[in-house]
PDB file with one MODEL, atoms N, CA, C and O in Angstrom:
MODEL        1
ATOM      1  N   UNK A   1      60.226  14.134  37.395  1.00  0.00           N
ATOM      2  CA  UNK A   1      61.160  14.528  38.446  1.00  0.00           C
ATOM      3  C   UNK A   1      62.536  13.923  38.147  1.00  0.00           C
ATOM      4  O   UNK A   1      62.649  12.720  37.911  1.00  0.00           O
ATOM      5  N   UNK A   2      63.501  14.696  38.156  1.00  0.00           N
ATOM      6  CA  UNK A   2      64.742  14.195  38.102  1.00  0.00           C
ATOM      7  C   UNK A   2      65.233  13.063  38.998  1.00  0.00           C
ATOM      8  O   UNK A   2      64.584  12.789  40.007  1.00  0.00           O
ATOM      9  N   UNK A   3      66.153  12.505  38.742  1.00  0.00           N
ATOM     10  CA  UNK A   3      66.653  11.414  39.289  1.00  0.00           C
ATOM     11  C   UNK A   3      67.933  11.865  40.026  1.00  0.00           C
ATOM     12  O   UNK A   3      68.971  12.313  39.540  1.00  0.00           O
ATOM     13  N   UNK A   4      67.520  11.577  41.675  1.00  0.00           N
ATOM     14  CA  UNK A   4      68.667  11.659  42.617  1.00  0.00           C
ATOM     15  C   UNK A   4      69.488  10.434  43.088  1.00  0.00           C
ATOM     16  O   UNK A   4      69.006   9.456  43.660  1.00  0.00           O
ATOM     17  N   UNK A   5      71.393  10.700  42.628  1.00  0.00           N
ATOM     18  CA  UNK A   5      71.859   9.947  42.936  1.00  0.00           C
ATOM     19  C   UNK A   5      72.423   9.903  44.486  1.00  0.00           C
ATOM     20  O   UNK A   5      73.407  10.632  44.606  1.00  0.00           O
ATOM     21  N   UNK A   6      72.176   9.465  45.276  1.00  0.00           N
ATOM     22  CA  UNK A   6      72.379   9.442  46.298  1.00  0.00           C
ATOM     23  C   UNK A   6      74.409   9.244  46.902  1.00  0.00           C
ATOM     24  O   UNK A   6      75.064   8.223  46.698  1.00  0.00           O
ATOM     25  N   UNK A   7      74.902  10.402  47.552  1.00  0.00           N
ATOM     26  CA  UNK A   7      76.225  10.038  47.892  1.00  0.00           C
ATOM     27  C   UNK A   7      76.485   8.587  49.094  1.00  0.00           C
ATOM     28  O   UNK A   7      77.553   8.055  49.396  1.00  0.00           O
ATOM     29  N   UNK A   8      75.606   8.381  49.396  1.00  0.00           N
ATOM     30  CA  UNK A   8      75.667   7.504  50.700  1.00  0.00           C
ATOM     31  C   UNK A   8      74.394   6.400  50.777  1.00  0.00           C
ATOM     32  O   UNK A   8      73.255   6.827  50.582  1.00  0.00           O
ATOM     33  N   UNK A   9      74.538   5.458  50.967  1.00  0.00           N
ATOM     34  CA  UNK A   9      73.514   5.084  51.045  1.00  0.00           C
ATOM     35  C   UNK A   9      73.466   3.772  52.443  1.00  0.00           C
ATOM     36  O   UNK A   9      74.527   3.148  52.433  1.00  0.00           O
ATOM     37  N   UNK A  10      72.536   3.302  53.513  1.00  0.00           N
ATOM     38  CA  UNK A  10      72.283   2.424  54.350  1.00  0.00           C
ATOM     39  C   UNK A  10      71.136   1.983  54.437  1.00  0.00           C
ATOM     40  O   UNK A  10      70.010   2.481  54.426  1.00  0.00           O
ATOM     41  N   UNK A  11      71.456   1.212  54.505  1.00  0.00           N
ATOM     42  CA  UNK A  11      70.550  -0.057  54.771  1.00  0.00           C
ATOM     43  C   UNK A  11      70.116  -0.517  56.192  1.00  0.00           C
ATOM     44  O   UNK A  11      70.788  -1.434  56.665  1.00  0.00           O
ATOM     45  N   UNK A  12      69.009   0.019  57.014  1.00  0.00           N
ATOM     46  CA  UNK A  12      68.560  -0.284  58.162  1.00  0.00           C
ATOM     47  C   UNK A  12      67.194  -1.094  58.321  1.00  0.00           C
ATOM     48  O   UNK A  12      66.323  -0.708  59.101  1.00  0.00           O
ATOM     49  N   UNK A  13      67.069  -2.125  57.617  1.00  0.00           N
ATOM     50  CA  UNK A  13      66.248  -2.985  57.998  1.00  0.00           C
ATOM     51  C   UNK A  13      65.676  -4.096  58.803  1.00  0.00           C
ATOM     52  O   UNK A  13      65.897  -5.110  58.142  1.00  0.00           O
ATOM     53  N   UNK A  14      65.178  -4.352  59.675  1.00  0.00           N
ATOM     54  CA  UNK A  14      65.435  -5.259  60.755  1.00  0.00           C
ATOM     55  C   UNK A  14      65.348  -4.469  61.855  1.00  0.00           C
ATOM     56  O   UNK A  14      64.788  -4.985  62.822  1.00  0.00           O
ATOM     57  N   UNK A  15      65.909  -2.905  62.022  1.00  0.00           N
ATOM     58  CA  UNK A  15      66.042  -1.691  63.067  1.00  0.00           C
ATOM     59  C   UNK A  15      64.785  -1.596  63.545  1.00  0.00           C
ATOM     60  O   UNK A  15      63.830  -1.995  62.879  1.00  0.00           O
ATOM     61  N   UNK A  16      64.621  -0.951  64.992  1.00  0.00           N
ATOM     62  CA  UNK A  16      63.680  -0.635  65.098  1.00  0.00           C
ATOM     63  C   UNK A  16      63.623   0.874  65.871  1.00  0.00           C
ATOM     64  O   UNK A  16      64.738   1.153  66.311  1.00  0.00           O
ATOM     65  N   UNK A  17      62.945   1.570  66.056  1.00  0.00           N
ATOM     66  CA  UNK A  17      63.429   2.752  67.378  1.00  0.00           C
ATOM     67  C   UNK A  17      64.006   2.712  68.341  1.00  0.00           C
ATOM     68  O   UNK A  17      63.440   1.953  69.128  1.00  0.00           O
ATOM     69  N   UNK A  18      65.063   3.231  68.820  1.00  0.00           N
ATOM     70  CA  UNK A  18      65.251   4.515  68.438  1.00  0.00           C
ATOM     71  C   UNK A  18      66.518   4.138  67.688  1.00  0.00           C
ATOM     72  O   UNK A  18      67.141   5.154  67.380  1.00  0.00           O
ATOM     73  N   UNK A  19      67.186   2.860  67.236  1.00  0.00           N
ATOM     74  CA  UNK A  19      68.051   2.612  66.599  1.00  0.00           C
ATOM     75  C   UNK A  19      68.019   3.033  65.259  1.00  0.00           C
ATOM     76  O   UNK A  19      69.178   3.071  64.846  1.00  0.00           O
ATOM     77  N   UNK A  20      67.212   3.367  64.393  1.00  0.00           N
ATOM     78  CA  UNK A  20      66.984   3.419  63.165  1.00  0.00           C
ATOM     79  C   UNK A  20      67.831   5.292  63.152  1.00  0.00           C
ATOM     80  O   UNK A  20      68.979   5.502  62.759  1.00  0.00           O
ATOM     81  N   UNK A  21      67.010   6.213  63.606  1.00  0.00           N
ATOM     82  CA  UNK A  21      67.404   7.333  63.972  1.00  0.00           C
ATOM     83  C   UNK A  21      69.156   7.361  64.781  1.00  0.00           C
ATOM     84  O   UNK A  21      69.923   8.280  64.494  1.00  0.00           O
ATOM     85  N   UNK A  22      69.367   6.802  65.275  1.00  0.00           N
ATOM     86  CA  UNK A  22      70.633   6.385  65.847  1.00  0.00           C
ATOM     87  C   UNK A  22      71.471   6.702  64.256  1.00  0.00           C
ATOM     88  O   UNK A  22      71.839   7.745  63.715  1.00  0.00           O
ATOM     89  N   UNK A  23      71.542   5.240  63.859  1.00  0.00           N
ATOM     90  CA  UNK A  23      71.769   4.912  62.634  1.00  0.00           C
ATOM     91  C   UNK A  23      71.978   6.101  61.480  1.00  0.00           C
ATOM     92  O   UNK A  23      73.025   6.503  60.974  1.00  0.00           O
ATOM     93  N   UNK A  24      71.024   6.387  61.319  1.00  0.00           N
ATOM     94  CA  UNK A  24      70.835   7.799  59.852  1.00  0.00           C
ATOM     95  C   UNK A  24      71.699   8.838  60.863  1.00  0.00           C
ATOM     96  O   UNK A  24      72.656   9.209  60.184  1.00  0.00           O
ATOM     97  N   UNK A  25      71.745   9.248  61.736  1.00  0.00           N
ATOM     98  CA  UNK A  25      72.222  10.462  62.183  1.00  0.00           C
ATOM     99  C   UNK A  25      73.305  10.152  62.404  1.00  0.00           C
ATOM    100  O   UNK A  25      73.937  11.188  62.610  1.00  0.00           O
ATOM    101  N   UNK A  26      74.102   9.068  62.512  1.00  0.00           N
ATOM    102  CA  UNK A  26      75.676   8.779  62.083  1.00  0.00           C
ATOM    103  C   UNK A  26      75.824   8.933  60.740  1.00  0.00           C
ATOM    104  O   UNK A  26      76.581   9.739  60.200  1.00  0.00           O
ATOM    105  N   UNK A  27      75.172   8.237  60.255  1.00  0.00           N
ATOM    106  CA  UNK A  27      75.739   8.536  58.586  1.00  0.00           C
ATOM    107  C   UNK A  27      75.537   9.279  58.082  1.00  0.00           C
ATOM    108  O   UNK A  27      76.131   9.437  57.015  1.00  0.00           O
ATOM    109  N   UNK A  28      74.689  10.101  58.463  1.00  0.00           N
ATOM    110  CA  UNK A  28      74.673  11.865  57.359  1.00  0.00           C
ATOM    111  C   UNK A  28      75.755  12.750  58.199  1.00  0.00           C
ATOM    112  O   UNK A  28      76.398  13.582  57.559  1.00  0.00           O
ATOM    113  N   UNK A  29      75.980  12.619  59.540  1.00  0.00           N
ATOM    114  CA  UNK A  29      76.792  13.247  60.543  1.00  0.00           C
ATOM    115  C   UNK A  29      78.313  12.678  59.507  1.00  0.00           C
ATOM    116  O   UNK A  29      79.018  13.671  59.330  1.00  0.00           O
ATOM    117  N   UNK A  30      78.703  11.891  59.086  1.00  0.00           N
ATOM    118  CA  UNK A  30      79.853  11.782  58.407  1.00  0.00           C
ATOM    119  C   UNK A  30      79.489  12.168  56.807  1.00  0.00           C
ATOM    120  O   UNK A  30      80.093  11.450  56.011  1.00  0.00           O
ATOM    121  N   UNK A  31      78.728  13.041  56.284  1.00  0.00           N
ATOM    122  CA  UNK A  31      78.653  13.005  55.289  1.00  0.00           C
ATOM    123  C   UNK A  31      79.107  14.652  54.913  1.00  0.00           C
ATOM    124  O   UNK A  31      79.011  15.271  55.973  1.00  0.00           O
ATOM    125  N   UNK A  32      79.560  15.582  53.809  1.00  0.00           N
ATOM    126  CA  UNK A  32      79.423  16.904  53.390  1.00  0.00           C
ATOM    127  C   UNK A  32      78.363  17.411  53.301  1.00  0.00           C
ATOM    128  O   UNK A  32      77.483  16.621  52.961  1.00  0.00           O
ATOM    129  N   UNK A  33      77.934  18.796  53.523  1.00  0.00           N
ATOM    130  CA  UNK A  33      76.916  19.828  53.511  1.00  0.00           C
ATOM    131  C   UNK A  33      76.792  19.389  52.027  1.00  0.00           C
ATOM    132  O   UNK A  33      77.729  19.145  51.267  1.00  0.00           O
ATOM    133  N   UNK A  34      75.347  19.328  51.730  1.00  0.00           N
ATOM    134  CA  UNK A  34      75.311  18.904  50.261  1.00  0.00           C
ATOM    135  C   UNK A  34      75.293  17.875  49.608  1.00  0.00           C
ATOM    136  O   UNK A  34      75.125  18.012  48.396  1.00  0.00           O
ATOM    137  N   UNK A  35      75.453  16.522  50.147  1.00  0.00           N
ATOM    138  CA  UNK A  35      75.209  15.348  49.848  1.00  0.00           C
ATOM    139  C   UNK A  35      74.242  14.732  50.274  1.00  0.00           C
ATOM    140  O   UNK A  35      73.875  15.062  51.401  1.00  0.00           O
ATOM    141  N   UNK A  36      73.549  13.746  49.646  1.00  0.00           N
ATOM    142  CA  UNK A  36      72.605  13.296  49.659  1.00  0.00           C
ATOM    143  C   UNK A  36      72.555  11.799  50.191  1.00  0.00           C
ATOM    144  O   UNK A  36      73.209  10.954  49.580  1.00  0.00           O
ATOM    145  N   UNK A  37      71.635  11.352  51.559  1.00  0.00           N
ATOM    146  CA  UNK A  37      72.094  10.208  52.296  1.00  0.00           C
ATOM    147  C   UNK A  37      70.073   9.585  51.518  1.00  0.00           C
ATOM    148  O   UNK A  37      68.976  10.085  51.270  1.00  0.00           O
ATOM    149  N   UNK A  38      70.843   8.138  51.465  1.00  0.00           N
ATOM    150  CA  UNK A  38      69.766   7.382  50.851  1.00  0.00           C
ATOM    151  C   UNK A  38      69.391   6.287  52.600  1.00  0.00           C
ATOM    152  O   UNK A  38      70.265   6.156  53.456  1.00  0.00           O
ATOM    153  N   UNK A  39      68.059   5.706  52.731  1.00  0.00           N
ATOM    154  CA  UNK A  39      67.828   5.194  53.441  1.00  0.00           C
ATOM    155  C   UNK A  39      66.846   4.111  53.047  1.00  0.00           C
ATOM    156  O   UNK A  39      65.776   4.501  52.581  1.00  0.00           O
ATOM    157  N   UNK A  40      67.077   2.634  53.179  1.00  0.00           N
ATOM    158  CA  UNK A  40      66.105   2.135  53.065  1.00  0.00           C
ATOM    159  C   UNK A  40      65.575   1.380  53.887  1.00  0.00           C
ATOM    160  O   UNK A  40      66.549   0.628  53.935  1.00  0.00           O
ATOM    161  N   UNK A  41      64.709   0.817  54.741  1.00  0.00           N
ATOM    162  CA  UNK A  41      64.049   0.586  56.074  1.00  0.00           C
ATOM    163  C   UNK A  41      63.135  -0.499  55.840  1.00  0.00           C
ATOM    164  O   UNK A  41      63.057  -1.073  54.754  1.00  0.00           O
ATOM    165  N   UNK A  42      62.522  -0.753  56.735  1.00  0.00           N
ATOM    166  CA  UNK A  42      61.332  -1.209  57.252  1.00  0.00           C
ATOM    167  C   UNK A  42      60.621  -1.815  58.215  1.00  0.00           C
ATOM    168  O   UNK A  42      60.163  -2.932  58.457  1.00  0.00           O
ATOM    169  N   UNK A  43      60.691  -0.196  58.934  1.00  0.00           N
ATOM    170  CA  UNK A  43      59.962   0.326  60.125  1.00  0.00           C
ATOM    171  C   UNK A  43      58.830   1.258  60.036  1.00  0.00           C
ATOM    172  O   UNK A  43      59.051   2.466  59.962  1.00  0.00           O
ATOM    173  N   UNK A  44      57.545   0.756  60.037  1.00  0.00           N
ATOM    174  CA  UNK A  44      56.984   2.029  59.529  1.00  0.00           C
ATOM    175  C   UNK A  44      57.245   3.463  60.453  1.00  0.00           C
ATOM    176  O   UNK A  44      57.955   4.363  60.003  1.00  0.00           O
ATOM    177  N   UNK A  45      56.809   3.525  61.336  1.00  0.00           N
ATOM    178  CA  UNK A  45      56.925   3.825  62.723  1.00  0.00           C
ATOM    179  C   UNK A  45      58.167   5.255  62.566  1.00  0.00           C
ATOM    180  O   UNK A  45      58.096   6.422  62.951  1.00  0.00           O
ATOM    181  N   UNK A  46      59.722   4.154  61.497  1.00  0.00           N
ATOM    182  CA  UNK A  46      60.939   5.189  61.259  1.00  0.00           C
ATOM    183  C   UNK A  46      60.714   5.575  59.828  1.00  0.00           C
ATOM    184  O   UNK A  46      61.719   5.834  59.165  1.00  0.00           O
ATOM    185  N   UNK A  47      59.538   5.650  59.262  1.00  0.00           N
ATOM    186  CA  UNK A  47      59.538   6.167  58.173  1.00  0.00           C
ATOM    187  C   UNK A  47      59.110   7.382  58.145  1.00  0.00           C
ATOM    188  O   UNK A  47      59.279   8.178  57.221  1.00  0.00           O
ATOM    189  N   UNK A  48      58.407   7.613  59.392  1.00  0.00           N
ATOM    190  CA  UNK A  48      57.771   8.844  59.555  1.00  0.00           C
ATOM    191  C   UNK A  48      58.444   9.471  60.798  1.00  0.00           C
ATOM    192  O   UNK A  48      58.273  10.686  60.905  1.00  0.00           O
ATOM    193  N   UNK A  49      59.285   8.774  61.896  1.00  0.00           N
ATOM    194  CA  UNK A  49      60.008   9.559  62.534  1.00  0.00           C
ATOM    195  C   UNK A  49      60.849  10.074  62.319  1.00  0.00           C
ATOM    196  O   UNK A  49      61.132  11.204  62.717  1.00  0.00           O
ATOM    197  N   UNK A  50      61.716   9.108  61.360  1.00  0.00           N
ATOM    198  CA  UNK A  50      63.226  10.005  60.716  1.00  0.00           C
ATOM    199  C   UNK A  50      63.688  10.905  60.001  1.00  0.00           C
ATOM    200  O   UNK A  50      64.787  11.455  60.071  1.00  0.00           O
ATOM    201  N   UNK A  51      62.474  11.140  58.985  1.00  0.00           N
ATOM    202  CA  UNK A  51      62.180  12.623  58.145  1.00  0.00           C
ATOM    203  C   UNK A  51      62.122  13.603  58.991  1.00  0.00           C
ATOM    204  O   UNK A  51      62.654  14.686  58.749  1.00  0.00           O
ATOM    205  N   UNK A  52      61.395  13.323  60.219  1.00  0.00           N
ATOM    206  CA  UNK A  52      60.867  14.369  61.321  1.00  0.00           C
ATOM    207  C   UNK A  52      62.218  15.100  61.977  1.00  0.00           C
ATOM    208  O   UNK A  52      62.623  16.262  61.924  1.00  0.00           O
ATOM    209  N   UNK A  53      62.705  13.952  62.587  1.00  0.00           N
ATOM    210  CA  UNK A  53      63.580  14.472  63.455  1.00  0.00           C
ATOM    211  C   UNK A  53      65.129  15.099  62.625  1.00  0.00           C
ATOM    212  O   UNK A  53      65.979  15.766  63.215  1.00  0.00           O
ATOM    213  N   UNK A  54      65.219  14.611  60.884  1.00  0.00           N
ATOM    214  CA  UNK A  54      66.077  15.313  60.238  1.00  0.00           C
ATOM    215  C   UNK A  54      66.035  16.696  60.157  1.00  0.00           C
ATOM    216  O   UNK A  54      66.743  17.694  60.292  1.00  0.00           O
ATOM    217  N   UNK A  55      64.529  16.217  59.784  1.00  0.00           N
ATOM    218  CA  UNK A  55      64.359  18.126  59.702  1.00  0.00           C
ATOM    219  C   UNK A  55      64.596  18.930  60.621  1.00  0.00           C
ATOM    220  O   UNK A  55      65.305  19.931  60.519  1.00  0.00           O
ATOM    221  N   UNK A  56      63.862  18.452  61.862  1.00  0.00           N
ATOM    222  CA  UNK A  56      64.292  19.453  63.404  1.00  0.00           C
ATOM    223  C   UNK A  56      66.293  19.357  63.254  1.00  0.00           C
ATOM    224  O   UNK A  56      66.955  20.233  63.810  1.00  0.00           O
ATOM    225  N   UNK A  57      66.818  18.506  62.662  1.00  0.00           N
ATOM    226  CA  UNK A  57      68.266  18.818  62.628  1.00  0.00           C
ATOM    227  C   UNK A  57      68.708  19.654  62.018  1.00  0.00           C
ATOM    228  O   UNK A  57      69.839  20.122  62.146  1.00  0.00           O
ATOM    229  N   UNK A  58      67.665  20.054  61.060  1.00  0.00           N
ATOM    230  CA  UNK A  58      68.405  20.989  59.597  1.00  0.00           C
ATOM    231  C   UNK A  58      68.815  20.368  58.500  1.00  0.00           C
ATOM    232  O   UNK A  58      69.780  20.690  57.806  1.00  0.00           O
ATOM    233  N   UNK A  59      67.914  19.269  58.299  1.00  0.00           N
ATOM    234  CA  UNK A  59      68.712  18.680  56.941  1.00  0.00           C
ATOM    235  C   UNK A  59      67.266  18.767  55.875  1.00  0.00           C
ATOM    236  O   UNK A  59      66.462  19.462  56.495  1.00  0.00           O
ATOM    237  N   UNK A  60      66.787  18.435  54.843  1.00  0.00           N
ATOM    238  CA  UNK A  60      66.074  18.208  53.888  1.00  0.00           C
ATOM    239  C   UNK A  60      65.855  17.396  53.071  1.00  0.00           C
ATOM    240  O   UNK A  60      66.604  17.025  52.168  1.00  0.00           O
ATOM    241  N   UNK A  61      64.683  17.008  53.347  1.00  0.00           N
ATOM    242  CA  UNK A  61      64.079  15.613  52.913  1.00  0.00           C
ATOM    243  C   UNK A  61      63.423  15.621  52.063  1.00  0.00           C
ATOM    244  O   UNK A  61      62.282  16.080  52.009  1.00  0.00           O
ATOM    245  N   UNK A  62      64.394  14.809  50.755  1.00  0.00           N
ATOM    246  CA  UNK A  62      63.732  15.036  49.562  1.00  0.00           C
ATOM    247  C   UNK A  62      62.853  13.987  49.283  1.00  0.00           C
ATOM    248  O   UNK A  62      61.918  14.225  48.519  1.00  0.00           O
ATOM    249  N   UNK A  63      62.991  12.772  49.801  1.00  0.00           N
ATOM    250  CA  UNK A  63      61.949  11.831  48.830  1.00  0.00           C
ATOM    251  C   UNK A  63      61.675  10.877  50.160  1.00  0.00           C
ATOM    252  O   UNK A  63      62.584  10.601  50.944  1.00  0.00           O
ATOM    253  N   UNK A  64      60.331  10.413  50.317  1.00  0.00           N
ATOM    254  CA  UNK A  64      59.676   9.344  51.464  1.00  0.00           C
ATOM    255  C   UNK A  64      58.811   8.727  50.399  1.00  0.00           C
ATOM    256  O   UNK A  64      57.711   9.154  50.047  1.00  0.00           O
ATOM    257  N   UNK A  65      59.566   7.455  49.832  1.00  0.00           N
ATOM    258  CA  UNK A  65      58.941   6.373  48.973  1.00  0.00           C
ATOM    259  C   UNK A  65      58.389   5.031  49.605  1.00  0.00           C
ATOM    260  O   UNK A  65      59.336   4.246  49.649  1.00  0.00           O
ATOM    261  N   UNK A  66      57.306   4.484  50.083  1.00  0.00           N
ATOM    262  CA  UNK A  66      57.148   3.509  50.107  1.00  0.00           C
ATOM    263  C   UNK A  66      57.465   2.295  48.470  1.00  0.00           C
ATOM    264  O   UNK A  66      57.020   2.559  47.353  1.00  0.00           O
ATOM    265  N   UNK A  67      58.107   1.344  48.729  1.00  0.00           N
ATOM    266  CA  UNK A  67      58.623   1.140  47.869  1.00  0.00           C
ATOM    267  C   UNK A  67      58.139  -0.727  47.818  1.00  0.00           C
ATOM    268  O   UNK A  67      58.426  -1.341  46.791  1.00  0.00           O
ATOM    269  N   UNK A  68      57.588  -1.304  48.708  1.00  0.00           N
ATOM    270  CA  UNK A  68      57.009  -1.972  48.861  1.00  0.00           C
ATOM    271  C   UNK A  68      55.773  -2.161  49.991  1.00  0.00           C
ATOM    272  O   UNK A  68      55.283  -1.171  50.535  1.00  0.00           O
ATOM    273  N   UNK A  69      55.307  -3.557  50.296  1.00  0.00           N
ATOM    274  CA  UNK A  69      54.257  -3.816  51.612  1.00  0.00           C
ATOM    275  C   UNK A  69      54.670  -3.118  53.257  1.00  0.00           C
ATOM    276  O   UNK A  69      54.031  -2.602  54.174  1.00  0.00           O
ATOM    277  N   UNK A  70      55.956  -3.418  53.009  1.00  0.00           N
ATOM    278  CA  UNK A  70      56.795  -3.101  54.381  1.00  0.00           C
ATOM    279  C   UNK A  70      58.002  -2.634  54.358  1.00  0.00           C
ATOM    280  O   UNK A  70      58.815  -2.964  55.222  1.00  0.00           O
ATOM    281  N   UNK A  71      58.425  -1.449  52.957  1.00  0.00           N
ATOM    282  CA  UNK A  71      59.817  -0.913  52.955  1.00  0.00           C
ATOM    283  C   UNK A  71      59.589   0.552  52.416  1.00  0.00           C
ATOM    284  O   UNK A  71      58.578   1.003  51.877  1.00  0.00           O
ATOM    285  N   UNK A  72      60.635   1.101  52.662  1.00  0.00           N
ATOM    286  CA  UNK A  72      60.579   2.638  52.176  1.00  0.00           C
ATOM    287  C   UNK A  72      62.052   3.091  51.977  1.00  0.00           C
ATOM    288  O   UNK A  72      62.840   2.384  52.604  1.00  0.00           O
ATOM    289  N   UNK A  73      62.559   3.987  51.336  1.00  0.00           N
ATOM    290  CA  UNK A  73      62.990   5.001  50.505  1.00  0.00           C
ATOM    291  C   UNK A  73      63.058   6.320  50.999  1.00  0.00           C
ATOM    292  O   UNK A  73      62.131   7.036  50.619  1.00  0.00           O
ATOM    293  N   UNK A  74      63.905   6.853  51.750  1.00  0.00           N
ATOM    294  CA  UNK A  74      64.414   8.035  51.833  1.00  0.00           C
ATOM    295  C   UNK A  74      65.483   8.670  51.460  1.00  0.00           C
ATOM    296  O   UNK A  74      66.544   8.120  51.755  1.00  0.00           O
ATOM    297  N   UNK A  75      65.545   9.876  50.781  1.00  0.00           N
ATOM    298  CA  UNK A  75      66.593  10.317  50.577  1.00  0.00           C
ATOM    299  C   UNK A  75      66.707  11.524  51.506  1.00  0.00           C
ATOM    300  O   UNK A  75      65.749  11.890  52.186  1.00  0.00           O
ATOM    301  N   UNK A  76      67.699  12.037  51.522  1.00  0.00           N
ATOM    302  CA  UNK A  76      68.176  13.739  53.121  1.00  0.00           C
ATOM    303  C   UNK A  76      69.142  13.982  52.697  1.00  0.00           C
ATOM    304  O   UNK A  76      70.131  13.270  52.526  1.00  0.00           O
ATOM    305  N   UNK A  77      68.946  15.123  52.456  1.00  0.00           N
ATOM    306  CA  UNK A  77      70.453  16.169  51.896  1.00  0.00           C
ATOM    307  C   UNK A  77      70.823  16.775  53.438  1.00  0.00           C
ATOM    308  O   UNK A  77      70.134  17.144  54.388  1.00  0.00           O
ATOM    309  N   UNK A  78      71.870  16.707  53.251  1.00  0.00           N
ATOM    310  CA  UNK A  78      72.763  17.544  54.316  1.00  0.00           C
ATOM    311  C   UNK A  78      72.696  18.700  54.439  1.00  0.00           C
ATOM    312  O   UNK A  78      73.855  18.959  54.114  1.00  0.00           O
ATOM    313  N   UNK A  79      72.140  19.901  54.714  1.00  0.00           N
ATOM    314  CA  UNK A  79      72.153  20.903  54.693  1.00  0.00           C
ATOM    315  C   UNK A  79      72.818  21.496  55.938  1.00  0.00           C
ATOM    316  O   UNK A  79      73.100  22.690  56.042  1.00  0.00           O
ATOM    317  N   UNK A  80      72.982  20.824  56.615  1.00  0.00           N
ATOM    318  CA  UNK A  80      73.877  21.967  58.389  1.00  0.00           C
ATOM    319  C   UNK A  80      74.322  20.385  58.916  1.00  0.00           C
ATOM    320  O   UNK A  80      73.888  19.234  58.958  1.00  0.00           O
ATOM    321  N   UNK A  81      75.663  21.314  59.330  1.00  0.00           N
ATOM    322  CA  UNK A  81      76.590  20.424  60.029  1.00  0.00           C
ATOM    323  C   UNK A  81      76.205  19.915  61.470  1.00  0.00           C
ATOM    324  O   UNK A  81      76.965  19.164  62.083  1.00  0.00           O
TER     325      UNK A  81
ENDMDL
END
């Protein structure tokens, strides 16, 4: 699989609901149709809500990496304003 460089990237660790979602939906909300927002967390809880509720936004979620015991890896392209 190719390697995505991410235009944006935050760091929400320590977050918990509904702040985490708060959080990502500001920063892709300032981002271009077409760029790619990186996320790294650890919430499990927002690892599986925030993909969710991107998508109900219209955006596309390319990668949900657990990346350690208690962290994860998302990337979300912008697809609708």
């Amino acid at each position: 699989m190719e390697k995505i460089n991410p235009d944006k990237s935050i760091n929400i660790k320590g977050l918990v609901c509904p702040y985490t979602f708060v959080k990502s939906k500001l920063a892709i909300e300032s981002m271009e149709v077409g760029q790619v927002l990186e996320i790294l967390l650890d919430y499990e809880e927002a690892s599986r809500n925030i993909p969710k509720s991107m998508e109900d936004h219209g955006q596309t979620v390319l990668k949900v990496d657990k990346i350690g015991e208690k962290e994860w890896i998302l990337l979300i392209r912008k697809d609708k304003e």
